[in-house]
N, CA, C and O of each residue as an XYZ file, in Angstrom:
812
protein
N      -2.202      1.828     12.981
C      -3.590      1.702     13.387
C      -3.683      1.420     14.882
O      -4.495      2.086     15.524
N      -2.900      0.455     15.544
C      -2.755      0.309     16.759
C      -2.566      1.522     17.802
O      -3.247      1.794     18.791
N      -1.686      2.019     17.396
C      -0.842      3.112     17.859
C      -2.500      4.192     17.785
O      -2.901      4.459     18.918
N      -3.383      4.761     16.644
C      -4.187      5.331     16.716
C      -5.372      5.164     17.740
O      -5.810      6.089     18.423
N      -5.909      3.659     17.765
C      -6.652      3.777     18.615
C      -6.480      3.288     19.934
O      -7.410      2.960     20.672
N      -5.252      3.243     20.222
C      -4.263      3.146     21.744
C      -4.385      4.802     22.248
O      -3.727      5.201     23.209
N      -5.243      5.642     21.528
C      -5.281      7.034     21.951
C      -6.647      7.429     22.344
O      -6.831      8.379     23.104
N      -7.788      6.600     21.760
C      -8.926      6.921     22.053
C      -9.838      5.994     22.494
O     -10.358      5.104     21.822
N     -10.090      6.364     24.211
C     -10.831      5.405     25.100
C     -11.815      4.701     25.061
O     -12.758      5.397     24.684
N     -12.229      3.325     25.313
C     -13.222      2.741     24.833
C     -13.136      1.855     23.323
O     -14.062      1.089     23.059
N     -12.156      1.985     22.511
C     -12.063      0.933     21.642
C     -10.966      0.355     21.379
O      -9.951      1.038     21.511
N     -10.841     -0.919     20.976
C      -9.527     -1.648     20.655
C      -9.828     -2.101     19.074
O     -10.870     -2.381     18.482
N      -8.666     -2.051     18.738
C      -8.450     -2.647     17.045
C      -8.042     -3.930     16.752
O      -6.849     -4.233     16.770
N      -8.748     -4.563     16.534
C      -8.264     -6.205     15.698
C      -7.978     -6.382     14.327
O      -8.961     -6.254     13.597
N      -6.977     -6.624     13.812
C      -6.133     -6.355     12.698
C      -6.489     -8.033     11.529
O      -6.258     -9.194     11.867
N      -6.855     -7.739     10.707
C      -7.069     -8.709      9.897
C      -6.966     -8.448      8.270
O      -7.596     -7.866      7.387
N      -5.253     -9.594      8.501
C      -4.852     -8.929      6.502
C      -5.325    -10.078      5.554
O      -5.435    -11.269      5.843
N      -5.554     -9.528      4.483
C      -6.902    -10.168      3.412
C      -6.290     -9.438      1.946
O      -5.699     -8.359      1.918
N      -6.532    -10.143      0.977
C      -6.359    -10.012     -0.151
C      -7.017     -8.455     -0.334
O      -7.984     -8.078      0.328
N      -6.422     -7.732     -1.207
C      -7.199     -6.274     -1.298
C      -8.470     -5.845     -1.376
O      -9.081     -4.947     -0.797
N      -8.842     -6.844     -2.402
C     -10.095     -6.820     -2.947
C     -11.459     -7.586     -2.419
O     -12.629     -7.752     -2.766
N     -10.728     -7.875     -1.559
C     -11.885     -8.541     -0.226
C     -12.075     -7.686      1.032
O     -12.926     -7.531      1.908
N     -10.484     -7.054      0.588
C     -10.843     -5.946      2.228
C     -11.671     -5.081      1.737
O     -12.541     -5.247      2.592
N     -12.090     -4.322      1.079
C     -12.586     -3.436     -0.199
C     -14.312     -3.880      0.367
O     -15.091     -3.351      1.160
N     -14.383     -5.249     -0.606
C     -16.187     -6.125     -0.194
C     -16.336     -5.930      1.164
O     -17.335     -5.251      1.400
N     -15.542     -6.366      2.434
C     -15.896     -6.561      3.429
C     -16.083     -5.380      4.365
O     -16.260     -5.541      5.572
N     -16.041     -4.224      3.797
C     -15.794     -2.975      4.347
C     -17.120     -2.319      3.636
O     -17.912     -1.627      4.276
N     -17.267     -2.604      2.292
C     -18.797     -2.179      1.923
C     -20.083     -2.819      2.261
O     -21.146     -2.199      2.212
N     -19.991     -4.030      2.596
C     -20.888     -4.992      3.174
C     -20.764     -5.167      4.353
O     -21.329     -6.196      4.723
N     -20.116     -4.444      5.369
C     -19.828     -4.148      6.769
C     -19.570     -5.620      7.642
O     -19.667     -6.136      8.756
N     -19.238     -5.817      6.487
C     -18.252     -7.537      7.657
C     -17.476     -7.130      8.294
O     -17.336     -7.696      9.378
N     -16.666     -6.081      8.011
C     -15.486     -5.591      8.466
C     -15.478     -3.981      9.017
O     -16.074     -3.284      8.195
N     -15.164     -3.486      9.738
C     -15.749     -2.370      9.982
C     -15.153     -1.663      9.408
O     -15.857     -1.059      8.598
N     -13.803     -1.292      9.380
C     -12.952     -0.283      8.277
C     -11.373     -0.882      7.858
O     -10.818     -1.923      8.211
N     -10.966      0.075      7.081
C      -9.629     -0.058      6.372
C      -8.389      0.953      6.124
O      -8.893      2.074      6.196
N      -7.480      1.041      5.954
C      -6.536      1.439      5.749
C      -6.473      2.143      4.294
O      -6.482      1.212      3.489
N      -6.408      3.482      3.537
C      -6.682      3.828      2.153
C      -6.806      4.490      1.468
O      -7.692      5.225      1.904
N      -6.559      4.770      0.702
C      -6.161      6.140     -0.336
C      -8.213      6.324     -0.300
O      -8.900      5.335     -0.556
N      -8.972      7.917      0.102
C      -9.740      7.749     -0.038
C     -10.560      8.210     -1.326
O     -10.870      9.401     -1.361
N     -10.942      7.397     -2.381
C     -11.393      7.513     -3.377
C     -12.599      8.288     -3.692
O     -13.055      8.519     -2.572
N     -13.311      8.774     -4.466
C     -14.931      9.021     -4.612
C     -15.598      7.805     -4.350
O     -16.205      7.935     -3.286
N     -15.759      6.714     -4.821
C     -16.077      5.181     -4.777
C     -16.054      5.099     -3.626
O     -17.145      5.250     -3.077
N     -14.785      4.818     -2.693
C     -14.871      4.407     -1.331
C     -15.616      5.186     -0.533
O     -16.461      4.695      0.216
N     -15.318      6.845     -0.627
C     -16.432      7.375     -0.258
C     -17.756      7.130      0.118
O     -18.270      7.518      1.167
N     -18.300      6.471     -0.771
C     -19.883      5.958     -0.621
C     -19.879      4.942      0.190
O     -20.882      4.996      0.903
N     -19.120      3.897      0.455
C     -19.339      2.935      1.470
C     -18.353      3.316      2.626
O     -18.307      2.453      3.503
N     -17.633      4.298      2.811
C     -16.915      4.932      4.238
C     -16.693      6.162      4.465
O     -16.725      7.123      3.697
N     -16.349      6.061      6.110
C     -16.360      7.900      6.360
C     -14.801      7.682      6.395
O     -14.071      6.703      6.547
N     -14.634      8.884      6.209
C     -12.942      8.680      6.563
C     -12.337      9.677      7.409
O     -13.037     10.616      7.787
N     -11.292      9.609      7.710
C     -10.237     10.507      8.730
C     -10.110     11.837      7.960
O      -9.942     11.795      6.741
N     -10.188     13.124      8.669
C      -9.360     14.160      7.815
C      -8.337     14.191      6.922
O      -8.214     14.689      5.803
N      -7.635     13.569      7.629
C      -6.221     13.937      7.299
C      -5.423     12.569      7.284
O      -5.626     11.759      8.189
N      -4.297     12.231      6.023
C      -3.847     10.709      6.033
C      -2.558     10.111      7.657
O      -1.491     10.589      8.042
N      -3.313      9.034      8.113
C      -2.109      8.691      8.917
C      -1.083      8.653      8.795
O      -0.331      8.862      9.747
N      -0.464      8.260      7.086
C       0.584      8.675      6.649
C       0.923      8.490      5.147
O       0.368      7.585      4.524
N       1.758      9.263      4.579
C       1.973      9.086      3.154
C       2.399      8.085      2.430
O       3.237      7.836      3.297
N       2.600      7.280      1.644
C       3.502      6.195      1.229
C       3.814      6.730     -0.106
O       3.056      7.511     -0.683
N       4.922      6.316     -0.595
C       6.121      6.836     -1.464
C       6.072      5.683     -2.701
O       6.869      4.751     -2.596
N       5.377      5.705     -3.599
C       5.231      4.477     -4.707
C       6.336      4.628     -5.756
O       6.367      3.753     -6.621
N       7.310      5.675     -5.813
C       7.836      6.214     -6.557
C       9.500      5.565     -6.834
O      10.568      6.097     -7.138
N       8.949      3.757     -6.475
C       9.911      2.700     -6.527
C      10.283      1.494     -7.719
O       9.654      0.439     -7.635
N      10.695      1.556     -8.165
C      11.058     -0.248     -8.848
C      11.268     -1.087     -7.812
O      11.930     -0.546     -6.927
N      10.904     -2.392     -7.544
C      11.099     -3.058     -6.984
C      11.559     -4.505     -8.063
O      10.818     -5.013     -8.904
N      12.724     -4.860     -7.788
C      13.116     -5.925     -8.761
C      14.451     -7.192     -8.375
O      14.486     -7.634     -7.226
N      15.036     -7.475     -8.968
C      15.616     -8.544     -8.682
C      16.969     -8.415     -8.797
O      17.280     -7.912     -9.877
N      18.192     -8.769     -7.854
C      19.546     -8.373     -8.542
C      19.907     -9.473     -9.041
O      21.115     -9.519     -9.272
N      19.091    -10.757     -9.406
C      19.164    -11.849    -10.586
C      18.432    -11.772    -11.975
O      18.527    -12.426    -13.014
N      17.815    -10.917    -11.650
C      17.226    -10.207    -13.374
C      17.685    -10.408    -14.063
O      18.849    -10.144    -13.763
N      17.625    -11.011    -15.634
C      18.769    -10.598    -16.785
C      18.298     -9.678    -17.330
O      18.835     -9.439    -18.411
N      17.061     -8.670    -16.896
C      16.658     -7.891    -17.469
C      17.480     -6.108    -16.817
O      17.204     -4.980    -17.226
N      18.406     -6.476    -15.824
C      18.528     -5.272    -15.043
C      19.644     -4.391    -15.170
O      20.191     -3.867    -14.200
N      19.973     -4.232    -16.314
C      20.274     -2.857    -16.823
C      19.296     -2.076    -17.536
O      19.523     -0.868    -17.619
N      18.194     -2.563    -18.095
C      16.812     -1.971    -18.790
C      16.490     -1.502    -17.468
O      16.539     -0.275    -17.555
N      16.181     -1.830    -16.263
C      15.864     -1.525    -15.050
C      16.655     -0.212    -14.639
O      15.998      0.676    -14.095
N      17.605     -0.075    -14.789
C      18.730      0.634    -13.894
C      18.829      2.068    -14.839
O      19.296      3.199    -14.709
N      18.107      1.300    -15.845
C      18.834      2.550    -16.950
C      17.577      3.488    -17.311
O      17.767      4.694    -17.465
N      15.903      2.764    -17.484
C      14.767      2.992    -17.749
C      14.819      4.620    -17.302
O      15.646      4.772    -16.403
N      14.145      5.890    -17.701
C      13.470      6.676    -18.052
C      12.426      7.334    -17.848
O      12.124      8.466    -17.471
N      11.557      5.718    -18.407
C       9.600      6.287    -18.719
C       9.521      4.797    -18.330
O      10.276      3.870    -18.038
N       7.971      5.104    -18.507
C       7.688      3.318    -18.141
C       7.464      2.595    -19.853
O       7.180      1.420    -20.084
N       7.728      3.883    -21.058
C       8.163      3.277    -22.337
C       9.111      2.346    -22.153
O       8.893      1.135    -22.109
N      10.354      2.966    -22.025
C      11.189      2.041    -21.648
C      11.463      0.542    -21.262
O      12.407     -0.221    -21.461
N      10.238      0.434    -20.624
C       9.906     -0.921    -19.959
C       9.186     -1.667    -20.649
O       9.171     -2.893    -20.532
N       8.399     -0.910    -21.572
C       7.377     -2.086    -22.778
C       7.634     -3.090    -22.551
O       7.034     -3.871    -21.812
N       9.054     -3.330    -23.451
C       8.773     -5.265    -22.989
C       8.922     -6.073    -21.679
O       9.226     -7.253    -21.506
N       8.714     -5.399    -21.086
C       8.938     -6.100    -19.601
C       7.832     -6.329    -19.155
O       6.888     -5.702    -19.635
N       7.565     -7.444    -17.940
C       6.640     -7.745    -17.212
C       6.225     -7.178    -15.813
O       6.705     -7.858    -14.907
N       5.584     -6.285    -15.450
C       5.009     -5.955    -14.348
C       3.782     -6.915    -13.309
O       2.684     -7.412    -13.557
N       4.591     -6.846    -12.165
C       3.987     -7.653    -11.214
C       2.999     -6.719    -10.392
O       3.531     -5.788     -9.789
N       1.691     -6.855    -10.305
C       0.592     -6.021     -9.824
C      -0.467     -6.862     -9.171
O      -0.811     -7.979     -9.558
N      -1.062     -6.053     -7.895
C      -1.966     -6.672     -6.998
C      -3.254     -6.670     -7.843
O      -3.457     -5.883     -8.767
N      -4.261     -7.810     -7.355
C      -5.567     -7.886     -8.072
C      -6.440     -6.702     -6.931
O      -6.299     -6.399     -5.746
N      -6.989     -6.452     -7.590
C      -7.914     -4.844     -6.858
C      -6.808     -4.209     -6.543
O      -6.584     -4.283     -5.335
N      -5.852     -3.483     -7.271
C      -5.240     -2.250     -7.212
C      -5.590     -1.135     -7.877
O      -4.827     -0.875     -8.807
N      -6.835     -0.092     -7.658
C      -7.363      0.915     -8.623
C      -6.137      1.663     -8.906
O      -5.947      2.046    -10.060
N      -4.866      2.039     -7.538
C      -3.522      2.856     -8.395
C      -2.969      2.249     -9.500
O      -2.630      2.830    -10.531
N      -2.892      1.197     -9.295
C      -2.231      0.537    -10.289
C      -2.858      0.726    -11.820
O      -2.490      1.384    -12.793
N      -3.800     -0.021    -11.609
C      -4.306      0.492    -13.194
C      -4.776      1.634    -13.286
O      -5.746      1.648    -14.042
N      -4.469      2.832    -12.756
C      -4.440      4.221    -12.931
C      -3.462      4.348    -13.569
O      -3.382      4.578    -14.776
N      -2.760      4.229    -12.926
C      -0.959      4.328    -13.031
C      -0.087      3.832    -13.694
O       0.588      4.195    -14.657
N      -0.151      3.065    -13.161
C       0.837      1.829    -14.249
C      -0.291      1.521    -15.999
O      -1.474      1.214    -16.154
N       0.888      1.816    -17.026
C       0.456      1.919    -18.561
C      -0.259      0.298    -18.970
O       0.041     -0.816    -18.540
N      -1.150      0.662    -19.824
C      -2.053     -0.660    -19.742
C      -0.905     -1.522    -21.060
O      -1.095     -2.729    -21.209
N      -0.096     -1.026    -21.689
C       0.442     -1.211    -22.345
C       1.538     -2.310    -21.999
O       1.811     -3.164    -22.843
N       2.365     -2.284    -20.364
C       3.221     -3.155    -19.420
C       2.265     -4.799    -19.267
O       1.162     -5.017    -18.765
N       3.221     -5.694    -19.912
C       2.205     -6.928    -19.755
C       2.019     -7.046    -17.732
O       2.766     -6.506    -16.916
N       1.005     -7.770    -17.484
C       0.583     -7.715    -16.192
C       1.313     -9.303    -15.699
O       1.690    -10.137    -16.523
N       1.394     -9.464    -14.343
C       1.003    -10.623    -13.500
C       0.407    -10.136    -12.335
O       0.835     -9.413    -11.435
N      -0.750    -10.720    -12.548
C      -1.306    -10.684    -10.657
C      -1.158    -11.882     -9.650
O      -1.352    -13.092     -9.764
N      -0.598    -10.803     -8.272
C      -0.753    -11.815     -7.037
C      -1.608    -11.281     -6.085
O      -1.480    -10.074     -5.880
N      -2.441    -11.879     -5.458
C      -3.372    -11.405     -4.396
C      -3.262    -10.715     -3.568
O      -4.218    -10.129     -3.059
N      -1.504    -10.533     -3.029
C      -1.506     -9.384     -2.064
C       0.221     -9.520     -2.280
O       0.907    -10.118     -3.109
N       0.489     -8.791     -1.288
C       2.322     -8.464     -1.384
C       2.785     -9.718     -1.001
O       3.669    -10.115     -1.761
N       2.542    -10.400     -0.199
C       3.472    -11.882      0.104
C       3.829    -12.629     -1.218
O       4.977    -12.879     -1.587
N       2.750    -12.928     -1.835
C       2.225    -13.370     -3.190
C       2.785    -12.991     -4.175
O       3.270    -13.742     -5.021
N       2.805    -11.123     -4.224
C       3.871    -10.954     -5.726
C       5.594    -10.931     -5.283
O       6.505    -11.000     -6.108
N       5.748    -10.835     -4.002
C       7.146    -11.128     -4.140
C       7.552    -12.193     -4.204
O       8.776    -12.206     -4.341
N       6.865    -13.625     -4.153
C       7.123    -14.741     -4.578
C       7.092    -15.044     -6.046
O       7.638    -16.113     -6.318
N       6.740    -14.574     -6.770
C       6.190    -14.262     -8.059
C       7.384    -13.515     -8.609
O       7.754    -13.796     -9.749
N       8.035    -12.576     -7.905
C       9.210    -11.528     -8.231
C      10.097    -12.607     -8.206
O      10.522    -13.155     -9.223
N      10.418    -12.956     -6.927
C      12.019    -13.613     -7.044
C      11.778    -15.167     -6.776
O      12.740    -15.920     -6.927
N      10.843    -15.560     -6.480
C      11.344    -17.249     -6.508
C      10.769    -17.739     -8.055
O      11.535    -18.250     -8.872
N       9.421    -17.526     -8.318
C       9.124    -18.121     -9.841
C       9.424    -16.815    -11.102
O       9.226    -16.868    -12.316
N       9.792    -16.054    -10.529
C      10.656    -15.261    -11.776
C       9.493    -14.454    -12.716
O       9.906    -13.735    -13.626
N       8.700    -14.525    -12.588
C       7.096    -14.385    -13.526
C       6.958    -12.817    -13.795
O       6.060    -12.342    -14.490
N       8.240    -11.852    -12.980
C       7.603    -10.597    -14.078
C       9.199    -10.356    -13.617
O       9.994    -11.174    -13.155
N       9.378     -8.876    -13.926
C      10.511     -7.624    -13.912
C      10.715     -7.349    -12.918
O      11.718     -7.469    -12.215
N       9.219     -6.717    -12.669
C       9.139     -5.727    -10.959
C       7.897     -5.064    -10.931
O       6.955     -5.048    -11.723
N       8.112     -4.491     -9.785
C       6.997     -4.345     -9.015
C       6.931     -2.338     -9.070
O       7.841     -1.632     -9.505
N       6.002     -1.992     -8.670
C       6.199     -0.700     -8.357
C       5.490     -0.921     -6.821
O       4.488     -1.589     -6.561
N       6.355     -0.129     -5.888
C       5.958     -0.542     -4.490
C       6.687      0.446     -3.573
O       7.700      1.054     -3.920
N       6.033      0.573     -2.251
C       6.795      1.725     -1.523
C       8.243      0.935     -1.346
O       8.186     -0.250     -1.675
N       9.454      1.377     -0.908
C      10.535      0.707     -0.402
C      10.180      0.268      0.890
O      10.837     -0.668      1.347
N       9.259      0.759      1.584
C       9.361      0.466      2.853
C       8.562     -1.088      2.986
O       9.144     -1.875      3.732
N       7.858     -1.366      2.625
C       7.129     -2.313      2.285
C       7.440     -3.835      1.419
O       6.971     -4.972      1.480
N       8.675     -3.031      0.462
C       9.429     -4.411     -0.434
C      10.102     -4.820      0.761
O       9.699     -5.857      1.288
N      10.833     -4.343      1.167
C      11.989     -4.112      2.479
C      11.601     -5.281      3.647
O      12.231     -6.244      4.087
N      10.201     -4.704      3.946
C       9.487     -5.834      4.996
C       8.877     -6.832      4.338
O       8.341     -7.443      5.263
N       8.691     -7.224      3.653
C       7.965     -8.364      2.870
C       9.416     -9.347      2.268
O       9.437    -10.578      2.256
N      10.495     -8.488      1.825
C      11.451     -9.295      1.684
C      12.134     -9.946      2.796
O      12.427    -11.125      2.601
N      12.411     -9.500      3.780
C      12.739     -9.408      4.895
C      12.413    -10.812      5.570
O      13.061    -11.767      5.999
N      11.076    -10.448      5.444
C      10.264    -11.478      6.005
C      10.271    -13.203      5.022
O      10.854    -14.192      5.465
N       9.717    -13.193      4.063
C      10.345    -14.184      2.825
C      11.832    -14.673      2.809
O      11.972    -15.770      2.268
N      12.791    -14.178      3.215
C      13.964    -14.661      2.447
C      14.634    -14.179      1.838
O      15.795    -14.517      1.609
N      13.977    -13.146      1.371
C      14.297    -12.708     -0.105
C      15.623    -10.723     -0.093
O      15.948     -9.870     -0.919
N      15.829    -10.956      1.140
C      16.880     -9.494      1.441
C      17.624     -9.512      0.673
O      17.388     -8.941     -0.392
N      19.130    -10.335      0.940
C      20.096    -10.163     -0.589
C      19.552    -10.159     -1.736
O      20.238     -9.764     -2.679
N      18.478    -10.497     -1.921
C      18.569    -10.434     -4.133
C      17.569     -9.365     -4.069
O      17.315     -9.220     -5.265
N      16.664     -8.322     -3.283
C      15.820     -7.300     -3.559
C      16.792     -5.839     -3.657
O      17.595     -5.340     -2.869
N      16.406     -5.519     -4.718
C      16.835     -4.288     -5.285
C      15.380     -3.184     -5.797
O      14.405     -3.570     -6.442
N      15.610     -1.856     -5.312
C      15.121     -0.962     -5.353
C      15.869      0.116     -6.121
O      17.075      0.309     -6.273
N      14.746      0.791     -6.580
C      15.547      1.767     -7.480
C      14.208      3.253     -7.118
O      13.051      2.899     -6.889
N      14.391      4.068     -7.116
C      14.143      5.268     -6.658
C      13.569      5.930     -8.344
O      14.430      6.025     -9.219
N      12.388      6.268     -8.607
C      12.689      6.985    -10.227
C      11.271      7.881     -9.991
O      10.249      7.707     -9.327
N      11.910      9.221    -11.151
C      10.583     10.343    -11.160
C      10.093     10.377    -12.194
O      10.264     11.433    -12.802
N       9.161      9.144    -12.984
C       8.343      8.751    -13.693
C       6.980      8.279    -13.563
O       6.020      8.186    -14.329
N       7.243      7.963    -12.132
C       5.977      6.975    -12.263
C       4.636      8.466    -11.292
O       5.003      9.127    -10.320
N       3.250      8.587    -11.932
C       2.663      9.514    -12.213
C       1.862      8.923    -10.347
O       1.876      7.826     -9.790
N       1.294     10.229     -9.940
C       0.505     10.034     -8.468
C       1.261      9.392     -7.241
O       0.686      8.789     -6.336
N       2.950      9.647     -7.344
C       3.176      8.269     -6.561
C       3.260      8.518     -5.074
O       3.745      7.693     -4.299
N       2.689      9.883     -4.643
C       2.269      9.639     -2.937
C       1.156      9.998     -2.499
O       0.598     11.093     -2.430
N       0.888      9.010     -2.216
C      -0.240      8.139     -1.915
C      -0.905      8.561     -0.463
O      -0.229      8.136      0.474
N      -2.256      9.416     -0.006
C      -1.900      9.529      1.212
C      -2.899      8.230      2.096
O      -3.689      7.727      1.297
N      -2.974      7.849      2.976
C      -3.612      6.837      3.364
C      -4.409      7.443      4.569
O      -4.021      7.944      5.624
N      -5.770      7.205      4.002
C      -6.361      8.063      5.493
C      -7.225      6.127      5.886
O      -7.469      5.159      5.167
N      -7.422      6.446      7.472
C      -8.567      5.287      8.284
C      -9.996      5.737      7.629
O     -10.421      6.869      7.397
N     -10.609      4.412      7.406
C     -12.001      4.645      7.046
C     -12.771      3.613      7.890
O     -12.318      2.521      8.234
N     -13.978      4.092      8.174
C     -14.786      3.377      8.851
C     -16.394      2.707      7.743
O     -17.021      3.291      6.860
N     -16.524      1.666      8.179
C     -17.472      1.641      6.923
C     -19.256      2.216      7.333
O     -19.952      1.860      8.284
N     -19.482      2.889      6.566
C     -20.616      3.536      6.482
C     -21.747      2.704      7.534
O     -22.403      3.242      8.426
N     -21.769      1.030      7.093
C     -22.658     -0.139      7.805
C     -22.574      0.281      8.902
O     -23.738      0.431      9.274
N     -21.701      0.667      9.924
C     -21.160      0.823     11.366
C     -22.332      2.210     11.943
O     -22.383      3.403     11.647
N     -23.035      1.473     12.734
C     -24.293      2.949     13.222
C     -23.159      4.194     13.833
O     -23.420      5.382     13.641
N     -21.809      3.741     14.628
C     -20.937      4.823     14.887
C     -20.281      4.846     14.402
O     -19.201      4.705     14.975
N     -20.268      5.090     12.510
C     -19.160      5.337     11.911
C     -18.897      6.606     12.567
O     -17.994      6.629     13.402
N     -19.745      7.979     12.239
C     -19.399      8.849     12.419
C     -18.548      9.270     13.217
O     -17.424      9.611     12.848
N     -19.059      9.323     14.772
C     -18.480      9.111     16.049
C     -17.207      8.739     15.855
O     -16.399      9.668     15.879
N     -16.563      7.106     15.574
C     -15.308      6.712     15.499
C     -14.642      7.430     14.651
O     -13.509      6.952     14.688
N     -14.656      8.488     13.734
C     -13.690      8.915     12.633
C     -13.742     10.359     13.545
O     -12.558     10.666     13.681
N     -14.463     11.230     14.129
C     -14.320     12.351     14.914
C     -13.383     11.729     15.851
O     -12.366     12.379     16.092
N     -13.529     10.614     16.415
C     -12.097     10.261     17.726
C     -11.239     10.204     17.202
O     -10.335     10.879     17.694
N     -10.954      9.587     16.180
C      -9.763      9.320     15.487
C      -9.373     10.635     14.796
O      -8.143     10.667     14.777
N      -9.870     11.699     14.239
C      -9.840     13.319     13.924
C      -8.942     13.383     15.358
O      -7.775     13.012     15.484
N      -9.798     13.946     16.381
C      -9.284     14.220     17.546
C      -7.771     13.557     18.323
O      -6.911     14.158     18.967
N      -7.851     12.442     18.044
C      -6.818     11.550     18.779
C      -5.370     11.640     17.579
O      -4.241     11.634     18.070
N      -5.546     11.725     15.908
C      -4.198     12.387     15.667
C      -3.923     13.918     15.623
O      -2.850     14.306     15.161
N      -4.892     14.850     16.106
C      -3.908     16.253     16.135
C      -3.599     16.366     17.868
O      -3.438     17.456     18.416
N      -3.544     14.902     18.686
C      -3.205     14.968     19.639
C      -1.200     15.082     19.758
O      -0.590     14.100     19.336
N      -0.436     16.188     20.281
C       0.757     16.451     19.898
C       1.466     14.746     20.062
O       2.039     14.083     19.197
N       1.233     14.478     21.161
C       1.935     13.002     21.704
C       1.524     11.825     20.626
O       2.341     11.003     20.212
N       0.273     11.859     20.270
C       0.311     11.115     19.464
C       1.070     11.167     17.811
O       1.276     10.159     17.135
N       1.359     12.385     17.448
C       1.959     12.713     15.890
C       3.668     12.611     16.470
O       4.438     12.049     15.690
N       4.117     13.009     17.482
C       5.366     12.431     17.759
C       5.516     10.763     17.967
O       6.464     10.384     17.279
N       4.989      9.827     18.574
C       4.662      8.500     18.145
C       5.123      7.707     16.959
O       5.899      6.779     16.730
N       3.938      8.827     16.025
C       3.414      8.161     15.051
C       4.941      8.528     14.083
O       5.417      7.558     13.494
N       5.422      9.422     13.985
C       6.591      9.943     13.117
C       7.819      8.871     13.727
O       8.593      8.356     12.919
N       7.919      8.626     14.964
C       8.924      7.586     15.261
C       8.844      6.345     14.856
O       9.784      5.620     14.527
N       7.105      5.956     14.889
C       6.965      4.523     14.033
C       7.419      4.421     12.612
O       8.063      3.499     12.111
N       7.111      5.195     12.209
C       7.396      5.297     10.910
C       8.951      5.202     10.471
O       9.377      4.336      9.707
N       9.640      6.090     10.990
C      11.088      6.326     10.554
C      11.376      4.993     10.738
O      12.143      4.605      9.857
N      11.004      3.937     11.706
C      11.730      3.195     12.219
C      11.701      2.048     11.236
O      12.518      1.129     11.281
N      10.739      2.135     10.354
C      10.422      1.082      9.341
C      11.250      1.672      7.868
O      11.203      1.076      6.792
N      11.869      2.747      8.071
C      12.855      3.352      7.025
C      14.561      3.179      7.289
O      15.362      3.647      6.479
């Protein structure tokens, strides 16, 4: 996001992370001016959004514990049958999630990623997570939690790339305006070379 509007003159971005489901309220009730997001029909109505996603994210992960006693069911799983009896750790306001993930997987919710990976590996409270790698990676990283996070790669889990376009919220008299700069400012060449180096670098 930085990197985006470090391209188009006249505005700066102030970054403020919030439980999902508040960034969601505060973006339809224009507390907040926009967000980061898979763009939905729903979101639609309260934002304009970017053409095209800043970038893809890859959900098509287990995220789990190499203290599990559950982790050969993990290693070995299939389908997300497989997993029935297991516990899945899931964000509160995740519409992928309960798209996605079978209503059948008992739930735990944590308010945002800091939250369920504490939930993953210090109080033990589910299996795993479904989550980009890039993202367990930095959140573990950050926690403590590097040696015991294990990822597993699997082609089961249904929708899992995700594209994430900028939205501006509708409340904003220049929504419009700001999502045409931001149009303009990523099919800028310098900026999509940038943006592909940020990225790798978090892989």
């Amino acid at each position: 996001m930085r990197l985006t509007f470090s391209f188009i003159p006249g505005y700066t971005a102030e970054h403020l992370v919030v439980p999902w489901a508040r960034a969601q309220y505060n973006v339809r009730l224009g507390l907040a001016d926009g967000l980061l997001t898979y763009p939905s029909e729903e979101r639609k109505e309260y934002a304009v959004f970017a053409e095209k996603p800043l970038f893809t994210q890859d959900f098509g992960q287990l995220i789990y514990s190499a203290d599990n006693p559950n982790i050969a069911l993990i290693e070995s799983a299939t389908s997300f049958s497989d997993l029935s009896s297991l516990t899945v750790i899931v964000e509160n306001g995740s519409q992928w999630e309960e798209d996605n993930i079978p209503g059948y997987l008992e739930r735990e919710r944590g308010r945002d990623m800091k939250a369920m990976m504490h939930l993953l590996m210090l109080r033990e409270a589910g299996d795993f997570m479904v989550q980009p790698a890039e993202d367990a990676r930095f959140i573990a990283q950050e926690l403590g939690y590097s040696k015991k996070l294990k990822i597993r790669k699997v082609d089961f889990i249904p929708n899992s790339r995700i594209p994430f376009h900028i939205g501006v919220s509708r409340q904003l008299p220049s929504a419009v305006d700001v999502i045409k700069q931001v149009d303009a400012a990523m099919r800028n060449p310098e900026f999509q070379s940038q943006r592909n180096s940020l990225i790798e670098s978090y892989r």
